[in-house]
GUBAVO-915004 format. One record per residue (C-alpha): residue in one letter; x, y, z. Coordinates in steps of 0.2 Angstrom, whole numbers, plus 5000, padded with zeros to 4 digits. Layout:
# GUBAVO-915004
AXYZ;...
This chain:
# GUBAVO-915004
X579253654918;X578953684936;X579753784950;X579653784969;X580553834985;X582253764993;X580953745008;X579853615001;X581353494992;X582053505011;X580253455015;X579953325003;X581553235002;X581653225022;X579853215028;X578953115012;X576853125012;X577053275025;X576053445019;X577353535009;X576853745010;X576653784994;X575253934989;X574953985007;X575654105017;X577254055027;X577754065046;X578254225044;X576654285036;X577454405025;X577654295009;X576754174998;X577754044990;X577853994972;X576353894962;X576553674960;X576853734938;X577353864928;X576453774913;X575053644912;X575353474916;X575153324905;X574253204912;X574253004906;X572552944913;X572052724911;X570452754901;X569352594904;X569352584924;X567452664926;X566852744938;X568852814944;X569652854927;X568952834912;X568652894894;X566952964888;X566652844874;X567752674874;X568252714855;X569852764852;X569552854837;X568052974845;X568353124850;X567653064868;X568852954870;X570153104877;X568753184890;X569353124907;X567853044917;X567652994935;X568053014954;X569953054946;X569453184932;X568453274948;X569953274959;X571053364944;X569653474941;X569553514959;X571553544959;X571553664946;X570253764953;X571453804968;X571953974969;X573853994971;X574053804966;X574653864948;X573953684941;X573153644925;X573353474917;X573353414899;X572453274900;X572853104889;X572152934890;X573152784889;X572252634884;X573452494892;X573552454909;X575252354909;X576652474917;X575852634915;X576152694930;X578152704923;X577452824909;X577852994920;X579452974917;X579552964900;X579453124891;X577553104889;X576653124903;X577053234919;X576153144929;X575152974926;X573452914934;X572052784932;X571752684948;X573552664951;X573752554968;X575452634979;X576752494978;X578352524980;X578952364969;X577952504956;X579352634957;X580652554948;X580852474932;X581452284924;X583152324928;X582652384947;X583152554943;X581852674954;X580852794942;X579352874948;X578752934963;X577052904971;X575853064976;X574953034994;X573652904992;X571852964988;X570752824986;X570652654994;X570352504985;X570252314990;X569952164977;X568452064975;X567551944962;X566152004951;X564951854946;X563551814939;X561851824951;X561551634949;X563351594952;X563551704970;X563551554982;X564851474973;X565851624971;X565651704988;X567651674993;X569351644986;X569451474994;X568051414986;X568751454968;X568951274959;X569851214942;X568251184933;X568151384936;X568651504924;X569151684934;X569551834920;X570951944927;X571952094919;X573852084917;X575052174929;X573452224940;X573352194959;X571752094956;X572551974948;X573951974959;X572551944974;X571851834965;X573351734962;X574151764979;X572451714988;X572251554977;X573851474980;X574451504962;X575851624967;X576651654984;X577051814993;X578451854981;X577351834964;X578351644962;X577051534951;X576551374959;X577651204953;X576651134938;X575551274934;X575251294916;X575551464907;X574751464891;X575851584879;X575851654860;X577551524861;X576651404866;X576251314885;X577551314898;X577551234915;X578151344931;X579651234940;X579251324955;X580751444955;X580651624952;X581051614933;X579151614933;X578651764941;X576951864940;X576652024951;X575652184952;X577352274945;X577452144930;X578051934925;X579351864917;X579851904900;X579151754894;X577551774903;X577251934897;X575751894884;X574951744894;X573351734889;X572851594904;X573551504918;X573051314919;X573151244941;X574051094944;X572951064959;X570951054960;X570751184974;X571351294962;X570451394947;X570851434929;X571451604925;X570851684908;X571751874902;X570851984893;X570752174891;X572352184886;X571752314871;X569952334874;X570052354894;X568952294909;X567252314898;X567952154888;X567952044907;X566152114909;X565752054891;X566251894894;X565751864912;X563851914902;X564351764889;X564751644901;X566551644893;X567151644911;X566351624928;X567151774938;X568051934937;X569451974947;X569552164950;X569452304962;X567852334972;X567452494965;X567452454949;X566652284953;X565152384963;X564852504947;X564752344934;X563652244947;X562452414950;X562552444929;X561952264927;X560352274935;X560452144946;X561052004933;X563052034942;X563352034959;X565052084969;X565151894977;X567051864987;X567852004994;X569552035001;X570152095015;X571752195012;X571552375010;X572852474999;X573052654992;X572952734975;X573752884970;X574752954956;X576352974948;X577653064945;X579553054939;X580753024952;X581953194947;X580153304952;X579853284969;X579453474972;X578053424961;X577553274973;X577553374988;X576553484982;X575153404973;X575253314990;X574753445001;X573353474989;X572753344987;X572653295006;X571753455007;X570453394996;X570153225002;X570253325023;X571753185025;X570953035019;X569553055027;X568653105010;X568652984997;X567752884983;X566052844995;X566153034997;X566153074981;X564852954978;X563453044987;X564053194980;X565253224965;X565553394968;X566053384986;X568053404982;X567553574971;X566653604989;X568353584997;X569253694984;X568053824986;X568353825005;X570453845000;X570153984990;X569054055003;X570554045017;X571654115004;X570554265002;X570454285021;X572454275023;X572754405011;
């Protein structure tokens, strides 16, 4: 589906995240190599994580629900309107979170988005097999509690989270990871604390300690796979309630509103965008203080791809230094960057 010089596999495979050359003119100045894609691309994109990738309408039988919203969708759009970058992308929405980021190599999607956080644990699948590829990080996201105005002061850090507290998380998601990982629940290896309570469709089990009870952001144990909450063995730590699992985010919002739980562990984007929707009734209360990436996917056998979405898309984003605040204040500022490559193109010739 897609060709590229021998230059930028040597490029990619020996110097990863590095600009590859692709649609520019090379040293020589006398050539321009080949386009990212002979043929459009399809694209898997999460459709519930508003305001970075989500669908128009949250049905999934409307029409709306396949038009690609957010800072993401404007990013693609800005890609395609690169001149030389030969990219247009077929755009898909995938409503469950869990594992998606594995999807781009299946034959469904040639490249997969939707908030996707860059871990390498990520890459590979159950059997440790490596199987994507992550693009050059775009976005940066940390974790943080949404809560309800009245419930701030209580909520305002991770250590302050208590058993008679009930803190909605998504599976497989790095906000639940945090959240775990923050509280004591896990460890730094995703290993579930002796003498938590995993409530199952089999039925509750207790964690031993060891790593047959396993929870990361890459995914669990087999037998923890449909959790549905986490029960802490000590007082310091809180209750941990799954939804989403279908229905996505907008279900945690729902019941945060409800009172059906007390927090929501997410990223801080998407935390901002509920608490600025809710007119004041939902504040962002604890934050964290790691900082990750997020970027997309791609199957590990298409590195030319990777390396050369890369170099567009650090273009657009001017290295990292433009980003989702950017896009913010002004949602057409990466169609501004690719109006500047097209620009420089026209000039070279």
């Amino acid at each position: 589906m897609f060709r590229v010089s021998a230059l930028l596999t040597f490029i990619r495979l020996l110097l990863l995240g590095t600009f590859c050359l692709c649609s520019i003119i090379n040293a020589a100045g006398d050539e321009e190599l080949e386009s990212c894609a002979d043929d459009a691309l399809d694209f898997g994109f999460y459709a519930f994580f508003d305001p970075v990738s989500y669908s128009a309408d949250a049905d999934q039988e409307s029409e709306g629900f396949h038009r690609h919203l957010g800072y993401e969708a404007d990013l693609l759009t800005a890609l395609e309107a690169m001149g030389g970058a030969g990219l247009a992308f077929s755009r898909h929405p995938i409503p469950v979170f869990d594992e998606i980021w594995l999807q781009s190599a299946g034959p469904e999607y040639d490249i997969v988005g939707g908030g996707i956080t860059i871990l390498d644990s990520r890459t590979r699948d159950a059997t440790g097999e490596e199987r994507v590829i992550f693009t050059s990080g775009h976005i940066i996201f940390r974790q943080s509690l949404l809560a309800r105005a009245e419930d701030e002061a209580r909520m305002n850090s991770y250590d302050k989270l208590s058993s008679d507290l009930r803190v909605g998380a998504l599976t497989s998601t790095t906000g639940e990871f945090r959240l775990l990982e923050l509280t004591g629940l896990v460890n730094d290896e995703g290993v579930l604390a002796a003498g938590v309570q995993i409530d199952t469709p089999q039925g509750t089990v207790i964690a031993d300690g060891s790593d047959d009870y396993l929870i990361t952001p890459a995914g669990e144990s087999p037998s923890l796979a449909e959790r549905s909450a986490l029960r802490p063995p000590a007082a310091a730590m809180p209750q941990v309630i799954y939804l989403g699992r279908d229905a996505g985010e907008n279900e945690l919002i729902e019941a945060l509103h409800a009172k059906a739980i007390d927090a929501f562990a997410r990223g801080d984007l998407g935390n901002q965008a509920a608490a600025h929707a809710s007119g004041g009734s939902l504040v962002v209360a604890a934050r964290d203080d790691k900082i990750e990436y997020g970027g997309f996917t791609v199957d590990i056998n298409a590195p030319e791809l990777a390396a050369c979405l890369d170099e567009k898309i650090n273009w657009l984003t001017d290295g990292r230094r433009i980003g989702y605040g950017q896009w913010v204040e002004d949602p057409s500022v990466f169609m501004g960057r690719a109006e500047i490559w097209n620009e420089r193109g026209a000039q070279e010739d």
